[in-house]
C-alpha positions as CSV (number, residue, x, y, z in Angstrom):
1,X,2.9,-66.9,-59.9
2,X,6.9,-67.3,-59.6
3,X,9.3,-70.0,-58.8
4,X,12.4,-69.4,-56.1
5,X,15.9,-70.9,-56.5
6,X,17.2,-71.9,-53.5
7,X,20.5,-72.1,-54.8
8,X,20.5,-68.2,-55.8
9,X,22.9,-66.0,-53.9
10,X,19.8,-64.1,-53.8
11,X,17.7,-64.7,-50.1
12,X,14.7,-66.3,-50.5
13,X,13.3,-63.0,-48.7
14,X,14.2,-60.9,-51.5
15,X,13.2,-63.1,-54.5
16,X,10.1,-63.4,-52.9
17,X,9.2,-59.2,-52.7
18,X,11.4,-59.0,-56.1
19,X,8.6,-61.7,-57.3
20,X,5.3,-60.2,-56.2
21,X,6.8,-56.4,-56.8
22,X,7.4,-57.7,-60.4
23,X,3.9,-59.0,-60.6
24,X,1.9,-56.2,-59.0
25,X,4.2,-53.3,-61.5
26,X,3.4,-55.5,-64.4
27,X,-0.2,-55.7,-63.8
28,X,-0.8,-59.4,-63.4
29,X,-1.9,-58.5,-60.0
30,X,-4.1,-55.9,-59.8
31,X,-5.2,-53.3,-56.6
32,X,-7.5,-55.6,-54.3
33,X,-6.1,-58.8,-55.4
34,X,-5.8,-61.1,-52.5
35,X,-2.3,-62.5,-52.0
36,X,-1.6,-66.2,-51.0
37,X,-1.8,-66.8,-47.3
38,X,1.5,-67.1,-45.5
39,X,1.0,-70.6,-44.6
40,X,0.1,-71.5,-48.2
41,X,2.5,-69.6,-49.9
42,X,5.3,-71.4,-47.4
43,X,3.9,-74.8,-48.6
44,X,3.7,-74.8,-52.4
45,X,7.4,-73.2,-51.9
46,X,8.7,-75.4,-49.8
47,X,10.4,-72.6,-47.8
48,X,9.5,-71.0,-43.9
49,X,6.8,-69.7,-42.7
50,X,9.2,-67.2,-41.2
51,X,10.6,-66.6,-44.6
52,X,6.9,-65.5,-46.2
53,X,6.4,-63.6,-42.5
54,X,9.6,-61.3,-43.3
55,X,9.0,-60.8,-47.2
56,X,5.2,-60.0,-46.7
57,X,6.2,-57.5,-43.8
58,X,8.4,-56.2,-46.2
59,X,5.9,-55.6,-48.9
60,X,4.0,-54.1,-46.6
61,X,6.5,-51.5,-45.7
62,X,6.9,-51.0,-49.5
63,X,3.2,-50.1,-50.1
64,X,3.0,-53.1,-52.5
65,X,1.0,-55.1,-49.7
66,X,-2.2,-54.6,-47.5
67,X,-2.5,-56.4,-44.2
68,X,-6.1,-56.8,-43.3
69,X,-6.8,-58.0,-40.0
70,X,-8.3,-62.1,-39.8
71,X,-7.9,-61.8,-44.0
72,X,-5.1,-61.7,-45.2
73,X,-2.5,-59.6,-47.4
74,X,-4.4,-57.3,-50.4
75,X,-2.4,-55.7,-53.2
76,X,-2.5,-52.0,-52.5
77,X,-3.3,-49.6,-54.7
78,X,-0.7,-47.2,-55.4
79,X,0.0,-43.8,-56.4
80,X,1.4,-43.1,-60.0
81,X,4.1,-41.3,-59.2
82,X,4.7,-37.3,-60.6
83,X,7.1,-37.1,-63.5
84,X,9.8,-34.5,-62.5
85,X,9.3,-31.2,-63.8
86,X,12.5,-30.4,-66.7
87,X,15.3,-28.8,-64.9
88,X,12.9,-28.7,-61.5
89,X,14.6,-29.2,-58.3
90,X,14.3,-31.6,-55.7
91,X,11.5,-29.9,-53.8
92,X,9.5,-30.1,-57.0
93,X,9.1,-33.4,-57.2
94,X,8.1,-36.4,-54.8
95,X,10.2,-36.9,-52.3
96,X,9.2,-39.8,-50.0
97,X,12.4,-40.1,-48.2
98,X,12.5,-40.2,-44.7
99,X,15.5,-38.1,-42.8
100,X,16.4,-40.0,-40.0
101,X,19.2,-37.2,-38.9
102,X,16.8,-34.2,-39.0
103,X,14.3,-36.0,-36.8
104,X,16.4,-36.8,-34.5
105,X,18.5,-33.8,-34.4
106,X,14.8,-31.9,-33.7
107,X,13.2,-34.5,-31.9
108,X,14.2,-32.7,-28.3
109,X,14.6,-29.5,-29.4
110,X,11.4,-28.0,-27.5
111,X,11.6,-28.9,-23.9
112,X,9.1,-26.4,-23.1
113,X,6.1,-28.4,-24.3
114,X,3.4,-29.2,-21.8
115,X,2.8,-32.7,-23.6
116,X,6.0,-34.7,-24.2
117,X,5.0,-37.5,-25.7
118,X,7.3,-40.2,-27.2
119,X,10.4,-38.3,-25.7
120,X,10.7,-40.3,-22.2
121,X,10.8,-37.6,-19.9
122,X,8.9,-37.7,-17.1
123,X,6.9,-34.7,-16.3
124,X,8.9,-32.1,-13.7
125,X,6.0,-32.2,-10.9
126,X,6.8,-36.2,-10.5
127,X,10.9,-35.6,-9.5
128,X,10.4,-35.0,-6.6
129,X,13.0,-32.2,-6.2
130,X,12.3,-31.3,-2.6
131,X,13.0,-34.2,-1.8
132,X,16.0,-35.2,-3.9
133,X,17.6,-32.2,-2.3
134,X,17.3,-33.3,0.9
135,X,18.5,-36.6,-0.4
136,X,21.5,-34.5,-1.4
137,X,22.6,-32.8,1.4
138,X,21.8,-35.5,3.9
139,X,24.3,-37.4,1.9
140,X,26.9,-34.5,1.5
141,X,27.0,-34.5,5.2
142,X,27.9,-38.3,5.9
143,X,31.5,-39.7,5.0
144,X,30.1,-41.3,1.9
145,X,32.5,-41.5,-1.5
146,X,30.4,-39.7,-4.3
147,X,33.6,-40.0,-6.9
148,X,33.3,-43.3,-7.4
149,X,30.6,-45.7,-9.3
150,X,27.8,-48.4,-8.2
151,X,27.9,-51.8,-8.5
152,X,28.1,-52.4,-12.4
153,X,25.7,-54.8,-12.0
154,X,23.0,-52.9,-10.4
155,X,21.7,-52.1,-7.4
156,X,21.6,-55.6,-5.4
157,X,18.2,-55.1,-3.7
158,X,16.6,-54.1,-6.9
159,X,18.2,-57.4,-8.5
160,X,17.3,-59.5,-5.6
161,X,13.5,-58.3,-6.2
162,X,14.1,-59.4,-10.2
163,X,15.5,-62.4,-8.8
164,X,12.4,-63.2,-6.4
165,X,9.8,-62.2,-9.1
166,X,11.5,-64.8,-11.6
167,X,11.3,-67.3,-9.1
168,X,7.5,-66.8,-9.1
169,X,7.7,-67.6,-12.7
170,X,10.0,-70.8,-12.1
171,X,12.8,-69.2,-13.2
172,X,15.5,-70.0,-11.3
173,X,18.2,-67.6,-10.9
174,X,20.4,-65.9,-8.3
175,X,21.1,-62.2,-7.9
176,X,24.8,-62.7,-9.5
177,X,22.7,-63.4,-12.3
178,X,21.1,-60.4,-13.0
179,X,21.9,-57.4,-14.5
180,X,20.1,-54.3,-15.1
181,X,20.2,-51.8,-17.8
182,X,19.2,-48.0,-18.7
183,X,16.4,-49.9,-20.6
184,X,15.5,-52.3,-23.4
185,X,17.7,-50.6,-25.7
186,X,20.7,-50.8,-23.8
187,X,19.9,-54.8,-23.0
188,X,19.1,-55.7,-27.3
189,X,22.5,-53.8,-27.7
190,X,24.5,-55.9,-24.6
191,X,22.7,-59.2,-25.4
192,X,23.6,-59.0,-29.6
193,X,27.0,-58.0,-28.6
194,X,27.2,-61.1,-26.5
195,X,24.9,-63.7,-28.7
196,X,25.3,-62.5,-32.4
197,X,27.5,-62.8,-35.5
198,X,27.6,-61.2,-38.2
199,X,25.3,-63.5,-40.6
200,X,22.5,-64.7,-37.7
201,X,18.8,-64.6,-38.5
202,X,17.4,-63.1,-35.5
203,X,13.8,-62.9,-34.8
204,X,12.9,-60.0,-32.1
C-alpha cells in the first residue's frame, strides 16, 4: 500500500488521496478493486476514522473512488482523457471545469417558469396578496412607525414557541436565548463567525 508521515507538513488527508491517486494512475490498483474499509484503513495507520472519512469523500469527488452502499469504496473506472488537438482551442478539448459564476449569475434569470425548483421561491398563488394588502393598509391607517426595524433578535412569540418546543426536548433555554435567522445559511455564517478560527477542523 503506502505509509503516512505524521510529521509531514503535508495533512494526513492529502497524503492519503495523494497515496491511493498514486496507486490507482499507476495501475497497482485496478478499476473494481475494493479499497480498505475506513475502519481498517484508520487502524493499520494509526490515524482517525474521521481522517479516512474526509480523504475517501474526497476521492470520491475526484472520480478515483466508488461508494457502494453496505460495501464499501471500489476503484472507479475512469475515462482516458482526449489529447488536445495541436493549436485547438479550449472548446476542443475536455473541459470538466465547473463555473460557479455563470451558474449563479443564470440561476434566477427565468422567473417565468411554472416549476421553480431549487430556487426557493414560493409559488405566487400561496402569498396571499389579498390579504397582505389589507395587512398593508390596515397598518398604514394606525399610528404605527414603519421606518424603523424589529427586534434584531426576532420576533418574541415566534422565539418563545422555539423556546417551548426545546423545552419538550429538555433543552432548557429562555427566549433571550434565541435568535432567529433568514435560514441555515445565515446561522452556519453567524455561528462560524462566533465559534471558528482560522485553522479549526469542523465537522458539519
Amino acid at each position: 500500500m503506502f505509509t503516512l508521515n505524521p510529521k509531514s507538513t503535508t495533512p494526513l488527508v492529502v497524503q492519503i488521496v495523494e497515496g491511493f491517486t498514486s496507486l490507482i494512475q499507476s495501475g497497482n490498483l485496478r478499476p473494481g478493486s475494493k479499497a480498505p474499509s475506513i475502519r481498517q484503513f484508520a487502524h493499520a495507520h494509526g490515524v482517525s476514522v474521521y481522517t479516512v472519512v474526509d480523504a475517501y469523500d474526497r476521492l470520491v469527488a475526484l472520480g478515483y473512488f466508488a461508494s457502494r452502499p453496505h460495501s464499501g469504496f471500489f476503484v472507479r473506472k475512469r475515462e482516458v482523457s482526449a489529447p488536445q488537438v495541436p493549436g485547438g482551442t479550449p472548446s476542443e478539448t475536455t473541459n470538466t471545469n465547473f463555473d460557479s459564476m455563470w451558474y449563479l449569475r443564470r440561476v434566477f434569470e427565468n422567473r417565468a417558469l411554472r416549476m421553480k425548483p431549487g430556487c426557493g421561491w414560493l409559488p405566487g398563488d400561496w402569498l396571499f396578496e389579498e390579504g397582505l394588502r389589507r395587512s398593508l393598509r390596515s397598518l398604514a391607517a394606525e399610528n404605527v412607525d414603519l421606518g424603523g426595524y424589529g427586534e434584531p433578535k426576532g420576533f418574541a412569540p415566534l422565539r418563545q414557541l422555539v423556546r417551548d418546543l426545546l423545552a419538550e426536548q429538555e433543552i432548557a433555554v429562555s427566549a433571550d436565548q434565541v435568535l432567529l435567522t433568514q435560514g441555515s445559511s445565515q446561522a452556519m455564517d453567524l455561528v462560524a463567525r462566533r465559534l471558528v478560527r482560522p485553522g479549526d477542523a469542523v465537522l458539519v
